[in-house]
KELUMVO-205282 format. One record per residue (C-alpha): residue in one letter; chain; x, y, z. Coordinates in Angstrom, 1 decimal. Each point is the difference from the previous one (the first is absolute). Layout:
% residues N
<atom residuo="A" cadena="A" X="X" Y="Y" Z="Z"/>
...
//
This chain:
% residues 211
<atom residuo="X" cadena="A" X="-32.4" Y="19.0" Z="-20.0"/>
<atom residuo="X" cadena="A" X="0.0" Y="-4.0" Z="-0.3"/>
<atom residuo="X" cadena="A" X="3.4" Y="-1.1" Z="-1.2"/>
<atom residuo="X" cadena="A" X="-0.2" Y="-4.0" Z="-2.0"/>
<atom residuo="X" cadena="A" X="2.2" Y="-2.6" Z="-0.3"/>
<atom residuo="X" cadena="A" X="2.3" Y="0.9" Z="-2.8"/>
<atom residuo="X" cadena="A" X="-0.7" Y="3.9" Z="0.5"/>
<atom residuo="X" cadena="A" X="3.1" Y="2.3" Z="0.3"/>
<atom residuo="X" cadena="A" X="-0.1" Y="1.2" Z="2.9"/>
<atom residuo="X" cadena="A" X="-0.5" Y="3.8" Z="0.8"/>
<atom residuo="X" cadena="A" X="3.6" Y="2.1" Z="0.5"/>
<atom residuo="X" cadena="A" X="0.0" Y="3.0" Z="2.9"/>
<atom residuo="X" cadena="A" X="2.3" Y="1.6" Z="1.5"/>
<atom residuo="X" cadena="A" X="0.0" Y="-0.1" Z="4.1"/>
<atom residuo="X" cadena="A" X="2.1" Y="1.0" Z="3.0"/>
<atom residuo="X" cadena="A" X="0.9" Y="-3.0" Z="1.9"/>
<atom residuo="X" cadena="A" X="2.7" Y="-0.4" Z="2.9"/>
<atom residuo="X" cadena="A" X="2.5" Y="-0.5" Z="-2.4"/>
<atom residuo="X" cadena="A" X="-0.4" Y="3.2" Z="-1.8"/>
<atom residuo="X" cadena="A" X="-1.9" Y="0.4" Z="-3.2"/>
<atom residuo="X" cadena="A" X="-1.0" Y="-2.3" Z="-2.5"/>
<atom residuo="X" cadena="A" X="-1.7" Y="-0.3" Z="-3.4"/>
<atom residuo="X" cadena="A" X="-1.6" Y="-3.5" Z="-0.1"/>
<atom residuo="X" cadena="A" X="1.1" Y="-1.5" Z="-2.9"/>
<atom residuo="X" cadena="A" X="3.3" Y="1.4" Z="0.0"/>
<atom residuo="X" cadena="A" X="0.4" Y="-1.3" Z="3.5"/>
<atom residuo="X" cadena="A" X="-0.8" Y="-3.6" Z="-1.2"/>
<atom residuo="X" cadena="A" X="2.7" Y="0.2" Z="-3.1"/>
<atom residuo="X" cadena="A" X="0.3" Y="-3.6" Z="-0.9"/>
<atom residuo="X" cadena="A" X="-0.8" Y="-1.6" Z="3.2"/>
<atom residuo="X" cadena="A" X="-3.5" Y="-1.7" Z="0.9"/>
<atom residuo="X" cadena="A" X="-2.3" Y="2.2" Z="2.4"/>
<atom residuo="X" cadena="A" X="-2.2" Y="-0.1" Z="3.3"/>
<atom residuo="X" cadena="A" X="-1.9" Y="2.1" Z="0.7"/>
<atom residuo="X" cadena="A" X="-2.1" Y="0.0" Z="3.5"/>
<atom residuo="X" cadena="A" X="-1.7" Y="2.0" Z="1.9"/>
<atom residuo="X" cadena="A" X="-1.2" Y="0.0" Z="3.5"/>
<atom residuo="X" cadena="A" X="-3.0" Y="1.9" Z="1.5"/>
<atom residuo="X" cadena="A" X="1.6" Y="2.1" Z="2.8"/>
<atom residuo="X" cadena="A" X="3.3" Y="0.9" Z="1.8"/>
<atom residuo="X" cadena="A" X="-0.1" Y="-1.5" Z="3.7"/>
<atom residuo="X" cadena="A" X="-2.3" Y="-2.4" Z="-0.4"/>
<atom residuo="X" cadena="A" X="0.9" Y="-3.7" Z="1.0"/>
<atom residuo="X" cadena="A" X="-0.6" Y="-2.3" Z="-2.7"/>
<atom residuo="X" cadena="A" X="1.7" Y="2.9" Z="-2.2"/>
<atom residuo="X" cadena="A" X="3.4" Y="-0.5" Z="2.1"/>
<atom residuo="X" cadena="A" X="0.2" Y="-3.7" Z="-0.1"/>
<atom residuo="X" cadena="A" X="-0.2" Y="0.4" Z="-3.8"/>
<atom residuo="X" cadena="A" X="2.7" Y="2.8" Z="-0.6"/>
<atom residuo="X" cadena="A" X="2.3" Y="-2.4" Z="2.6"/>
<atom residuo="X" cadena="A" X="-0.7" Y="-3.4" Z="-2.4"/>
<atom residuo="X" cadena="A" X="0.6" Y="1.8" Z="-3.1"/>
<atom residuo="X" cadena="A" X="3.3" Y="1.7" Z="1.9"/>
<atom residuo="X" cadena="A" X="1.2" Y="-3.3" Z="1.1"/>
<atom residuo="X" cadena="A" X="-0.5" Y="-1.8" Z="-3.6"/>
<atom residuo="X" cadena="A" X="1.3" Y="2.8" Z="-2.0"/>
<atom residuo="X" cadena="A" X="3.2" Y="-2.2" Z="-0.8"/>
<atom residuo="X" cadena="A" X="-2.4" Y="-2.3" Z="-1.8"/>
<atom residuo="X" cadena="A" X="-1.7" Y="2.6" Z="-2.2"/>
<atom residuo="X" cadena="A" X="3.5" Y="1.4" Z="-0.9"/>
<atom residuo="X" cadena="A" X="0.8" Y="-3.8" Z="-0.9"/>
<atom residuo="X" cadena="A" X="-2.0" Y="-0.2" Z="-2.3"/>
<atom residuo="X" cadena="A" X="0.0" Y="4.1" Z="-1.4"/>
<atom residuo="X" cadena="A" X="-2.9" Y="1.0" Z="1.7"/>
<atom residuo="X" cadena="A" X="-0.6" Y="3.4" Z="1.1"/>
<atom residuo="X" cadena="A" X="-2.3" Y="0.6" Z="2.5"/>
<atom residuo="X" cadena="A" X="-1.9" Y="3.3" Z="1.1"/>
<atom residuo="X" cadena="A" X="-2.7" Y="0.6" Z="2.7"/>
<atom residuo="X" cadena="A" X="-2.7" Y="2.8" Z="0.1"/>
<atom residuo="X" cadena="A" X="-1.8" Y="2.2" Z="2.5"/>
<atom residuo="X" cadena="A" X="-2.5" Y="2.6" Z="0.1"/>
<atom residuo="X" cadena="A" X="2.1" Y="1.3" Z="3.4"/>
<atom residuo="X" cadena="A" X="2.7" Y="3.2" Z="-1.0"/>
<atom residuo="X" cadena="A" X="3.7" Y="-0.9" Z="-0.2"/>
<atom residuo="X" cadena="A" X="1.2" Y="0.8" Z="3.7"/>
<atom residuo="X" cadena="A" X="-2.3" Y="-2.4" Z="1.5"/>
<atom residuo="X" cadena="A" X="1.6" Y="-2.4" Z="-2.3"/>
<atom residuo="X" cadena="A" X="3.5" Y="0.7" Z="1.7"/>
<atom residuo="X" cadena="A" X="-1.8" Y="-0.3" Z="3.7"/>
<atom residuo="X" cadena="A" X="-1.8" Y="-3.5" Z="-1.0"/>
<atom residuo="X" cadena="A" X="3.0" Y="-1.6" Z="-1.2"/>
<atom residuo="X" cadena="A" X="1.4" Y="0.3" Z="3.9"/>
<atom residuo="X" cadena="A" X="-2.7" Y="-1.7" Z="1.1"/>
<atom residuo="X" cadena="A" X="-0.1" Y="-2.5" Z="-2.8"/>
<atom residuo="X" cadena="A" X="4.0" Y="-0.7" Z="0.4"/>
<atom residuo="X" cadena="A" X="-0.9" Y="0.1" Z="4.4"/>
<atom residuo="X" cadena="A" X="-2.6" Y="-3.0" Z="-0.4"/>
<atom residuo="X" cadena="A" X="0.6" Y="-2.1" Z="-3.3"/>
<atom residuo="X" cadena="A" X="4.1" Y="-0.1" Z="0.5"/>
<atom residuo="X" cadena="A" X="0.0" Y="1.8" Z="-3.8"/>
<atom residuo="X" cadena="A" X="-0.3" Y="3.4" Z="-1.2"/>
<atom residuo="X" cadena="A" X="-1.4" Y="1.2" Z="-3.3"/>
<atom residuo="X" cadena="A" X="2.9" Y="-0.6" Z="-2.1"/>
<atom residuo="X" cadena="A" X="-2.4" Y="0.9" Z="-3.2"/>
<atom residuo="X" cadena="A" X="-1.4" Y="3.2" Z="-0.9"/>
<atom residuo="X" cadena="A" X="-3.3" Y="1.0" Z="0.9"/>
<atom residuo="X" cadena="A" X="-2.3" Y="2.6" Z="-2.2"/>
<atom residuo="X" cadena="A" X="-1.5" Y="2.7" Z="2.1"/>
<atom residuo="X" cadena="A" X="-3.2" Y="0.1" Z="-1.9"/>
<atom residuo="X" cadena="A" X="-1.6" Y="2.8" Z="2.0"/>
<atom residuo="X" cadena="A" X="-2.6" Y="1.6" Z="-2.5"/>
<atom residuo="X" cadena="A" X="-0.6" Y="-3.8" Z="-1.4"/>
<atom residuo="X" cadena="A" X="0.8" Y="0.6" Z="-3.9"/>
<atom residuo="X" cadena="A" X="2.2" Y="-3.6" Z="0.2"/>
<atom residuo="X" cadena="A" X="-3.4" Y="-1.5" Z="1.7"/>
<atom residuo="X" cadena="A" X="-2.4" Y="1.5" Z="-2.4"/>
<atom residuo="X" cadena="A" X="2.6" Y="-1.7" Z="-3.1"/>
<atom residuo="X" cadena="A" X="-0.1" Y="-3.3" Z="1.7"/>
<atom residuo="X" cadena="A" X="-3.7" Y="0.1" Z="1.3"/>
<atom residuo="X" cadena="A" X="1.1" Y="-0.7" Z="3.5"/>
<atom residuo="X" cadena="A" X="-2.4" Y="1.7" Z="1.7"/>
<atom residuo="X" cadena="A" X="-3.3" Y="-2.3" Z="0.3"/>
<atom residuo="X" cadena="A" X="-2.8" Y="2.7" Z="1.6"/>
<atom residuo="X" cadena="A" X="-1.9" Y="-3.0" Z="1.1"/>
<atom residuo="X" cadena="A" X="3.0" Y="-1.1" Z="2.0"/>
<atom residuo="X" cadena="A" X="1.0" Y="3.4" Z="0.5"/>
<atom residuo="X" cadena="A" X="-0.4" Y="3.3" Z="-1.3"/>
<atom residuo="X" cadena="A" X="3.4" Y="1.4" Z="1.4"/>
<atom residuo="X" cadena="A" X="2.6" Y="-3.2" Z="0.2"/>
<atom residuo="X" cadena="A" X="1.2" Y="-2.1" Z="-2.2"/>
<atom residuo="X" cadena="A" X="-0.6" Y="-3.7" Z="-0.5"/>
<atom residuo="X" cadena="A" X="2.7" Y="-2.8" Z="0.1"/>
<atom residuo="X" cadena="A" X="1.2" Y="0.4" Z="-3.7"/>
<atom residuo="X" cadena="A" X="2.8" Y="-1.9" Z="-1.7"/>
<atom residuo="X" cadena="A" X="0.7" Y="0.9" Z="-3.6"/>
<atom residuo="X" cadena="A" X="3.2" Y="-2.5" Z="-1.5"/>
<atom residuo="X" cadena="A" X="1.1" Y="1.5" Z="-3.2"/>
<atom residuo="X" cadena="A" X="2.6" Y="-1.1" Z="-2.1"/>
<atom residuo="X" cadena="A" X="2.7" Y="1.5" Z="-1.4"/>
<atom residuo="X" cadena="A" X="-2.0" Y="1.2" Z="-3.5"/>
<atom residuo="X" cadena="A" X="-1.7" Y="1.6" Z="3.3"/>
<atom residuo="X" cadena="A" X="-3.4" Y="-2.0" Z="-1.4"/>
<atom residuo="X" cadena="A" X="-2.2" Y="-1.1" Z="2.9"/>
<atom residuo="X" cadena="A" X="0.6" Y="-4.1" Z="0.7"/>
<atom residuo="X" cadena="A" X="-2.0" Y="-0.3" Z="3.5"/>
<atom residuo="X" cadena="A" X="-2.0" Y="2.4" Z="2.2"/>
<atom residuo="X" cadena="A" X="-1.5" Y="-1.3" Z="3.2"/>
<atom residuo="X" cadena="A" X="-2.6" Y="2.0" Z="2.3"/>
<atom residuo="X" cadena="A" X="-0.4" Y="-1.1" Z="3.8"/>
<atom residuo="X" cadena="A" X="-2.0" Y="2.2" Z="3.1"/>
<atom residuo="X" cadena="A" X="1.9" Y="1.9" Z="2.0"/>
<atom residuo="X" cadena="A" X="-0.6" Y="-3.0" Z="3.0"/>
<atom residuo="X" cadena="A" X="1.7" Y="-2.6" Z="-2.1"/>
<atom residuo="X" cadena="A" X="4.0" Y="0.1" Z="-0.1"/>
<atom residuo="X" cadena="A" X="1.7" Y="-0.9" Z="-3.0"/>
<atom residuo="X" cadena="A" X="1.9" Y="-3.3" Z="-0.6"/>
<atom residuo="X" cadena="A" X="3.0" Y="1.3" Z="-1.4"/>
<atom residuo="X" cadena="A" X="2.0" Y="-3.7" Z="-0.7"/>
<atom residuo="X" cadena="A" X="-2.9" Y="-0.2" Z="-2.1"/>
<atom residuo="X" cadena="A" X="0.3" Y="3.1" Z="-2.2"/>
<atom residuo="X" cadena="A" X="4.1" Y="-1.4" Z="-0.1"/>
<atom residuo="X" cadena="A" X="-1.5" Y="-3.4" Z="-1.3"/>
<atom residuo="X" cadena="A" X="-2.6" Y="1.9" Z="-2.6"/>
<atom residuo="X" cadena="A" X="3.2" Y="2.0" Z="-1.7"/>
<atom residuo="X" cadena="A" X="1.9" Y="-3.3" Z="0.0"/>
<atom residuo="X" cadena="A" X="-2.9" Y="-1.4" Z="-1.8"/>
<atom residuo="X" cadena="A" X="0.2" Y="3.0" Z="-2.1"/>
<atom residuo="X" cadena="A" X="3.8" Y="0.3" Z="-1.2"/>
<atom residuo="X" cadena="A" X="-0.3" Y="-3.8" Z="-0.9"/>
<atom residuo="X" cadena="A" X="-3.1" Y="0.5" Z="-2.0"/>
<atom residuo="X" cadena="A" X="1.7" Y="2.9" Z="-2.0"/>
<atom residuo="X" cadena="A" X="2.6" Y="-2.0" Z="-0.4"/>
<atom residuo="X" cadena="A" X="-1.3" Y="-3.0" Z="-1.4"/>
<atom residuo="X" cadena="A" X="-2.9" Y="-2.1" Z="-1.7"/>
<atom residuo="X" cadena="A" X="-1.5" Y="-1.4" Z="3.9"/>
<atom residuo="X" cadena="A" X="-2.6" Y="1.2" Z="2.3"/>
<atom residuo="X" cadena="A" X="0.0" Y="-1.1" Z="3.5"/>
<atom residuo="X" cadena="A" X="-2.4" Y="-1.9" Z="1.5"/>
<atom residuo="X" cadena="A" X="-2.3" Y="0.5" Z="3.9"/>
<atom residuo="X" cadena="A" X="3.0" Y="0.5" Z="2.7"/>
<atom residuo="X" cadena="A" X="3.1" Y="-0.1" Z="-2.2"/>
<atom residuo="X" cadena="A" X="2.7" Y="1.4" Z="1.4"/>
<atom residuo="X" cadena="A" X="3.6" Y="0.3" Z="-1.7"/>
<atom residuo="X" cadena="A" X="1.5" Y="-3.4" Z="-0.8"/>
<atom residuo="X" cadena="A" X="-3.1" Y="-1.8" Z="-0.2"/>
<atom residuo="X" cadena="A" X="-1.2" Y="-1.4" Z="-3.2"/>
<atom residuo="X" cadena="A" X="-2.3" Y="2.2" Z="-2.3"/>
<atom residuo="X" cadena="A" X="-2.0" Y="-0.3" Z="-3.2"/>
<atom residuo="X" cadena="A" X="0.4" Y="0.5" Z="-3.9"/>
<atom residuo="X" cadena="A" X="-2.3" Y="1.9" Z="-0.8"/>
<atom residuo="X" cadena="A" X="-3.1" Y="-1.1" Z="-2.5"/>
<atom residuo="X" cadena="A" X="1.5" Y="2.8" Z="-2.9"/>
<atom residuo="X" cadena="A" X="3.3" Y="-2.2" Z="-0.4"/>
<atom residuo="X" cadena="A" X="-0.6" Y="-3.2" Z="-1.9"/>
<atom residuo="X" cadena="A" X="1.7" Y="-3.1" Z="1.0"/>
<atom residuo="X" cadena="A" X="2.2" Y="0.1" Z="-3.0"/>
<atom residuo="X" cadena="A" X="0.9" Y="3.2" Z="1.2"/>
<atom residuo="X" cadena="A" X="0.3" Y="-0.9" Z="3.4"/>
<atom residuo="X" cadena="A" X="3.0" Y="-3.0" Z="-1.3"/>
<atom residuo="X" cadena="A" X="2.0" Y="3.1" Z="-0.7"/>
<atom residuo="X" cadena="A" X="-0.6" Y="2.1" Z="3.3"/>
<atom residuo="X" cadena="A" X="0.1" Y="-2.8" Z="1.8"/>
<atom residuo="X" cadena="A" X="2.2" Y="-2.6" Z="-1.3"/>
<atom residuo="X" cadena="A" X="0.2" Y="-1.7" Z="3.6"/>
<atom residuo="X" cadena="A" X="-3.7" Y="-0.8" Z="-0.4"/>
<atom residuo="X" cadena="A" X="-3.0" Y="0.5" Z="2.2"/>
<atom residuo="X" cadena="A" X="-2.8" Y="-1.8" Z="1.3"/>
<atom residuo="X" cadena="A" X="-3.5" Y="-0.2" Z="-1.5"/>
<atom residuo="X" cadena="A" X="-3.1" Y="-0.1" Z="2.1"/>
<atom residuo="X" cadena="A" X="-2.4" Y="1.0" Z="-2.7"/>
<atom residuo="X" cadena="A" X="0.9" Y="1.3" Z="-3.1"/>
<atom residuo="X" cadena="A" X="-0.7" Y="3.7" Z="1.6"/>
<atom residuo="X" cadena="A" X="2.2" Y="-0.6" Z="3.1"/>
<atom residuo="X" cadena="A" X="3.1" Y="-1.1" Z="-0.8"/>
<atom residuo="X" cadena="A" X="2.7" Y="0.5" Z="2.9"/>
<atom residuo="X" cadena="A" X="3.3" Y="0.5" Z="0.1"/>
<atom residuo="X" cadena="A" X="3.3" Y="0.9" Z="2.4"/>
<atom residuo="X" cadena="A" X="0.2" Y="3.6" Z="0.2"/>
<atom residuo="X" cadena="A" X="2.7" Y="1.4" Z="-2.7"/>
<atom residuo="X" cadena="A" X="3.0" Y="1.0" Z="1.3"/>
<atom residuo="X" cadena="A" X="-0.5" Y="-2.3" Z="3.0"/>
//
């Protein structure tokens, strides 16, 4: 199934290497990741699990759980993570779905047959804590994920939610950001009562709230 922007996202049950879990209730009020990697033992695969391992403090930081997926049973899980711990200097410190007969890929549409008929793709699915879909990126199993950025996309995110602003081309937290077009300037005096910066009268900047 294609899951949008705005969508809630499907709920399952799974067994992971943390026991089981019902999706949603797993989440509670915290926001989600979701990922999922084409195969145990492969390469790329490890250097992934290891990144999002090592930055885990950062998605707890900001109430982030995060969750990967394979099509590979649960005991190679347990074996991989060895390896992964051996050669990245972090173990899976997250739990993993064991999504042998692919019901949590068929939900997600992470199987691509014209990439492959029997792995899944690089998905990401961020969800929030309504558990709504706010991002979902797709990349080839060859291309390893940038994981800082995912970080920088739910910053984006949480401030959004928060506030009135978007965020403009390589924001990252503490840079200035936008009022969006919706909010009137007479509006905007009250929000932002430190002023902002117009460039046109669509892009008005200002310093990030809180900031």
């Amino acid at each position: 199934m294609t899951i949008r922007l705005g969508d809630v996202v499907p709920d399952f049950e799974a067994q992971t290497t943390e026991g089981p879990i019902r999706f949603h209730e797993w989440l509670g009020s915290s926001w989600g990741v979701l990922f999922s990697h084409p195969k145990n033992f492969t390469p790329v695969c490890t250097t992934e699990l290891g990144q999002v391992a090592r930055l885990k403090p950062e998605f707890d930081r900001r109430n982030v759980k995060v969750i990967g997926l394979s099509v590979d049973p649960l005991d190679a899980h347990a074996k991989w993570a060895d390896d992964i711990a051996e050669t990245q200097g972090f173990a899976p410190n997250f739990p993993l779905i064991a999504d042998q007969d692919r019901t949590v890929s068929g939900l997600y549409d992470m199987i691509h047959p014209n990439a492959s008929d029997t792995m899944t793709v690089r998905s990401v699915f961020i969800v929030g804590p309504d558990k709504k879909l706010k991002l979902s990126l797709t990349y080839p199993a060859s291309a390893g994920r940038n994981f800082d950025e995912i970080l920088r996309v739910i910053d984006s995110l949480q401030l959004t939610a928060q506030h009135s602003v978007a965020t403009p081309a390589n924001w990252k937290d503490g840079d200035d950001v936008i009022i969006v077009p919706a909010v009137s300037d007479e509006a905007a005096k009250e929000k932002f009562p430190g002023g902002w910066k117009t460039l046109k009268p669509y892009l008005r900047v200002v310093p990030q709230p809180g900031k």
